[in-house]
LUMMARBA-684379 format. One record per residue: y, z, x of N, C-alpha, C, O in turn; residue in three letters. Coordinates in steps of 0.02 Angstrom, whole numbers, plus 50000, padded with zeros to 5 digits. Atoms other than C-alpha are relative to their C-alpha. Layout:
N
YZXYZXYZXYZXala/...
//
This chain:
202
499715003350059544205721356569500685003149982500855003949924unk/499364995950026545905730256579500464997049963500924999449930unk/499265005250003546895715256550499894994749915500234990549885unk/500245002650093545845710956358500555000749958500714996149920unk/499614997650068547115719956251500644994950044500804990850001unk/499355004749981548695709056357499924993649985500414991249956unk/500335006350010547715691856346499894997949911500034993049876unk/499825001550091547425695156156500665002849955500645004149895unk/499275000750014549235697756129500224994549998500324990749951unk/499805006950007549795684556208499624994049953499924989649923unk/500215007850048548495671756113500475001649928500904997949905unk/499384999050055549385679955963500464997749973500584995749916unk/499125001349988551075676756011499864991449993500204987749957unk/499835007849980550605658256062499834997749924500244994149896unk/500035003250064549665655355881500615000649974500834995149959unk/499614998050063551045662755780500724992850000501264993749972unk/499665004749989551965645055823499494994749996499824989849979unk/500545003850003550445634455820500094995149930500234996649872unk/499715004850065550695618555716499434995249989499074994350038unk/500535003050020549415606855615500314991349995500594988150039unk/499665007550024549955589255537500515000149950500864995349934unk/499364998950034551115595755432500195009050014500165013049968unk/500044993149971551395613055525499765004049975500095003349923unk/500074994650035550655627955451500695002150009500835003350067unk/499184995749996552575635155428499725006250070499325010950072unk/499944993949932552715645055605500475006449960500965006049923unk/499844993450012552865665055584500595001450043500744998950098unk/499674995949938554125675255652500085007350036499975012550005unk/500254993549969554075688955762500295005649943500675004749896unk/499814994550059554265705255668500845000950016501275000349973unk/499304996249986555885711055750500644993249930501124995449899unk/499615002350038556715696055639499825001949925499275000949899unk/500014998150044557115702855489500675001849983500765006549944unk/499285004549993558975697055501500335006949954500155012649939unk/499304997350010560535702355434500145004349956499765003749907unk/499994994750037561175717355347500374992949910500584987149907unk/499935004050074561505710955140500695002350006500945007450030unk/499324998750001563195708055108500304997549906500884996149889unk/499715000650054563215705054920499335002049952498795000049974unk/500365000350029562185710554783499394994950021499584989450042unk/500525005549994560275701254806499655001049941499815003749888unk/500554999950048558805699454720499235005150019498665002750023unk/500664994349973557495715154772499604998449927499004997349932unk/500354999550052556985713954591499174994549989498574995249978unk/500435008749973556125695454617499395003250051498795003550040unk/500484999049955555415701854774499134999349996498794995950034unk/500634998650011553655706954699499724994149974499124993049967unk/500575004150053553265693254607499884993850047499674988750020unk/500125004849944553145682254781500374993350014500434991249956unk/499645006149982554085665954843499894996449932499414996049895unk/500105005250076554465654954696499954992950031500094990550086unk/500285002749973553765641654667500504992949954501024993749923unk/499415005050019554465622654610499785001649910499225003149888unk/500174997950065554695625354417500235003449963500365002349904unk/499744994049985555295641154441500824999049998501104994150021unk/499375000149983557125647054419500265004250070500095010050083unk/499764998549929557965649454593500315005650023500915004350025unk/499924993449998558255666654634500785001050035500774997950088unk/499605000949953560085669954704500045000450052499575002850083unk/499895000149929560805667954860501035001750026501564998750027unk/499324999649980562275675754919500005003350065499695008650068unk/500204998749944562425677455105500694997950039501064993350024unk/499295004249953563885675855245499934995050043499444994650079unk/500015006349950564235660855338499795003350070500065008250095unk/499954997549884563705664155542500674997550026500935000250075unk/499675001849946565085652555574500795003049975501305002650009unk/499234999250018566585659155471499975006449944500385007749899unk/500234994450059565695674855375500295000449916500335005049875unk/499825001650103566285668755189499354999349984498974995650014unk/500464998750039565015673055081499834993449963500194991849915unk/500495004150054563775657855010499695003149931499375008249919unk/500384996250055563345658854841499704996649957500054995249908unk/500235003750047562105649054749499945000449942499724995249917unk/499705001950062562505653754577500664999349963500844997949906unk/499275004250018564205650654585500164992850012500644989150001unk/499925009149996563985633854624499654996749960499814990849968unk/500275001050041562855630054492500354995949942500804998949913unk/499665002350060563455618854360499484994949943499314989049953unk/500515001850043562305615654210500144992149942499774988449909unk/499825006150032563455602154133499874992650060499874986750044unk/500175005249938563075592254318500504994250009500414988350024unk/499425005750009564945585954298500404999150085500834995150102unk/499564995649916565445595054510499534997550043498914997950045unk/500534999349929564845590854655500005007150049500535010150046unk/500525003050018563815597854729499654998849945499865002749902unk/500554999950042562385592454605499405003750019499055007149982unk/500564995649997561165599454687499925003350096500395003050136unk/500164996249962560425608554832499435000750052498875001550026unk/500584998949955559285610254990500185006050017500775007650022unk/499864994549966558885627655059499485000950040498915002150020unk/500455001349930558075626655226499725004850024499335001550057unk/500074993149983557555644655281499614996150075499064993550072unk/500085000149942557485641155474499965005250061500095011150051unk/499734994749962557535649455636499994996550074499744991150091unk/499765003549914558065646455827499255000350030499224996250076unk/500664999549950556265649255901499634994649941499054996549931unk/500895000050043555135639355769500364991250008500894989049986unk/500235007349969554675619755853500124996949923500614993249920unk/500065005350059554505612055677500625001349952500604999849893unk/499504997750039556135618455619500534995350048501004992850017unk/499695002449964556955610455759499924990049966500374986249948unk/500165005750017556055593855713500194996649938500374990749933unk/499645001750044556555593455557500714996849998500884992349959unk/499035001250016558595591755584500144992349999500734991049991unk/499675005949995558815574955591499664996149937499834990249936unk/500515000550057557635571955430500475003549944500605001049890unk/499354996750035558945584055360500844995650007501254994449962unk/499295002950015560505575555409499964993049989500484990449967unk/499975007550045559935556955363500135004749915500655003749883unk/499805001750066559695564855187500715003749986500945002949929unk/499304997950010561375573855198500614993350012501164992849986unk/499485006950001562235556655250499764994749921500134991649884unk/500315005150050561205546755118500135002349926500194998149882unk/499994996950083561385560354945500735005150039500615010550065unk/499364997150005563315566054975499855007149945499765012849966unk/500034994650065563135576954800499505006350015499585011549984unk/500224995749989561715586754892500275004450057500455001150105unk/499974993449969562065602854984499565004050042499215008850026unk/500654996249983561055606855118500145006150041500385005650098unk/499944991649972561145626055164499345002050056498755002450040unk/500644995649948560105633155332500295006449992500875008349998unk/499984994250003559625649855300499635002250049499015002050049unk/500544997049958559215658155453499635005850010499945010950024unk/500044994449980558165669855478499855003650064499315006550067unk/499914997649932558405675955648500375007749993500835010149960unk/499494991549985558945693855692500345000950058500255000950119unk/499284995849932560555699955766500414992350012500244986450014unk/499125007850005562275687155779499754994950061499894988950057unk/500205004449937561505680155953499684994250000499854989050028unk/500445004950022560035670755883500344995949949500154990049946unk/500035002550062560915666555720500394994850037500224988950027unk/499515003349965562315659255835499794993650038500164988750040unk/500445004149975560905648955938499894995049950499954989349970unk/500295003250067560325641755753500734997249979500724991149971unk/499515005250013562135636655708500144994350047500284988750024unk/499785004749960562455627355862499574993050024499714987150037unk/500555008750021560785616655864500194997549934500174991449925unk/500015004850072561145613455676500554994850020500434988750020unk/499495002949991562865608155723500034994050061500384988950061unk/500095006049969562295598455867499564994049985499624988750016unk/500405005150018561055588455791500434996149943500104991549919unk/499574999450042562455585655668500024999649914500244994849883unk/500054997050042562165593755514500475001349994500715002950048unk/499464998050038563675597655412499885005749954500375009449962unk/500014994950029563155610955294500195005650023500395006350080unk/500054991449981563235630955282499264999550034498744996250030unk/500594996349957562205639955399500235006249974500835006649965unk/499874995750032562165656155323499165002850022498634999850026unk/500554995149964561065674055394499875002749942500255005149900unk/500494995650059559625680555280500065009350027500125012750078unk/500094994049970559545696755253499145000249962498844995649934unk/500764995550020557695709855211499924994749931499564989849935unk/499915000250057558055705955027499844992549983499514990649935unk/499975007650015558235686855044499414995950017499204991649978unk/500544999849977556775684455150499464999849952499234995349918unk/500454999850046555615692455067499894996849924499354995049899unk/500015003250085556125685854879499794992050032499294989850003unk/499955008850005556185665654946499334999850043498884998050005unk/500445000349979554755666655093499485006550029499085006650076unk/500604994649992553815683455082500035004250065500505004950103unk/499914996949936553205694155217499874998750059500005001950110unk/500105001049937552605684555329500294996450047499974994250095unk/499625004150004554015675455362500124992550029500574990350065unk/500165006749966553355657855394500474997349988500694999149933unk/499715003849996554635644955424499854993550026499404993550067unk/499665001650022555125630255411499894999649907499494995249893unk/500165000950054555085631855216500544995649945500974999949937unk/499435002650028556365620355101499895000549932499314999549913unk/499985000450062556725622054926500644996549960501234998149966unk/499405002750003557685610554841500004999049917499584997049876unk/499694997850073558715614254681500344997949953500914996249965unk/499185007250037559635604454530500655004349984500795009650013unk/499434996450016561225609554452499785005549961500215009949957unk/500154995350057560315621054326499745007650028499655012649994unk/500374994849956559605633154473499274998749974498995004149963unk/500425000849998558015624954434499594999150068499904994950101unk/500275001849922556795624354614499634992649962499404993749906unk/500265006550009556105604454590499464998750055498914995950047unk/500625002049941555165603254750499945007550067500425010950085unk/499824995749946554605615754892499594996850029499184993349999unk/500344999649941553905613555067499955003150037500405004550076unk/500254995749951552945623555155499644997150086499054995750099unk/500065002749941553165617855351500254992950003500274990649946unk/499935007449986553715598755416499454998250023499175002350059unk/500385005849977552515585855452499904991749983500294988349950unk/499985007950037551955567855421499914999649928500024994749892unk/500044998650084551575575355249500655000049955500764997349901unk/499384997350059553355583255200500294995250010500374992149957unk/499465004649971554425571155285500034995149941500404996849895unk/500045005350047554115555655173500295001849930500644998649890unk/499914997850080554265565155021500665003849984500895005449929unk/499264995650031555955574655050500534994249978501064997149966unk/499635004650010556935557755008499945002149932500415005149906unk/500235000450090556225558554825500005005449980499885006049920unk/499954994250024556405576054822500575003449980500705007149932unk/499265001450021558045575854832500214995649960500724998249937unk/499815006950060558395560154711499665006849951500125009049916unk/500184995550061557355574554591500565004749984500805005849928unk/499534992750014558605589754633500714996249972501164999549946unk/499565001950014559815577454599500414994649928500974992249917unk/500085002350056559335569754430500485001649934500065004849904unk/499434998950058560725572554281499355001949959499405003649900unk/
//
């Protein structure tokens, strides 16, 4: 039986991507645990676990992958809802995870269809190589938004420790969260149209 402890690795490895009807959000390997922080975060948030819709939206300030300018979701915030954007998708993706991939084109109908929304992929992938992989599918599937690298801090505050992906949270002008999803499937899909018309409500 030498070869038990290699065999129950690999099944491991193969669940930790394993998808349902609306995916269980696929894990990612430990080593991702992405990008060093490049602006004040939110560690404070951390403990009190992924927020939830309801909830006010924890910041986000993070560098672009493709042009390292710093994203910042409460500077774009506008509570009078007079600026575009109005509101906000934040995708927390990554280059290895099947139902993250599936998503993109579910993402760029509603980025052609709600102009005023903003949809941000936050990857979490570790090290410039992967993140670089994750801009260039976004960009080929053609997605227009920021792509912008999570760091420890960001992670953990928006999707915890175990860092399942694909997760979306989508935000009005007030930094209110209106809707989240945990994973794509025939479940989320339908419902991100109207979820967005919510983040995007005056």
């Amino acid at each position: 039986m030498r070869n038990s402890g290699f065999i129950g690795a690999l099944t491991l490895g193969l669940m930790a991507c394993a998808s349902g009807g609306d995916s269980p959000a696929a894990k990612a390997p430990e080593a991702a645990v992405a990008a060093k922080s490049v602006a004040p975060t939110v560690r404070a948030a951390a403990s009190a676990g992924p927020p939830q819709s309801g909830s006010t939206a924890p910041n986000v300030a993070l560098a672009s992958v493709e042009d390292g300018k710093v994203w910042n979701l409460q500077e774009g915030l506008d509570p009078e809802g007079t600026s575009s954007p109005k509101g906000y998708l934040l995708a927390f993706m990554a280059s290895w995870c099947t139902y993250c991939t599936r998503s993109l084109p579910t993402l760029v109908q509603l980025e052609k269809d709600n102009p005023d929304l903003e949809i941000v992929v936050v990857s979490i992938d570790a090290g410039p190589d992967a993140q670089q992989e994750e801009l260039l599918k976004v960009r080929k599937f053609g997605l227009q938004g920021p792509v912008v690298a999570a760091d420890k801090a960001t992670i953990d505050t928006w999707i915890g420790g175990g860092r399942s992906v694909p997760k979306y949270f989508f935000v009005d002008h007030n930094g209110t969260i209106v809707a989240r999803d945990d994973g794509f499937g025939d479940k989320v899909e339908p419902m991100m149209a109207k979820q967005a018309a919510r983040a995007l409500r005056d």
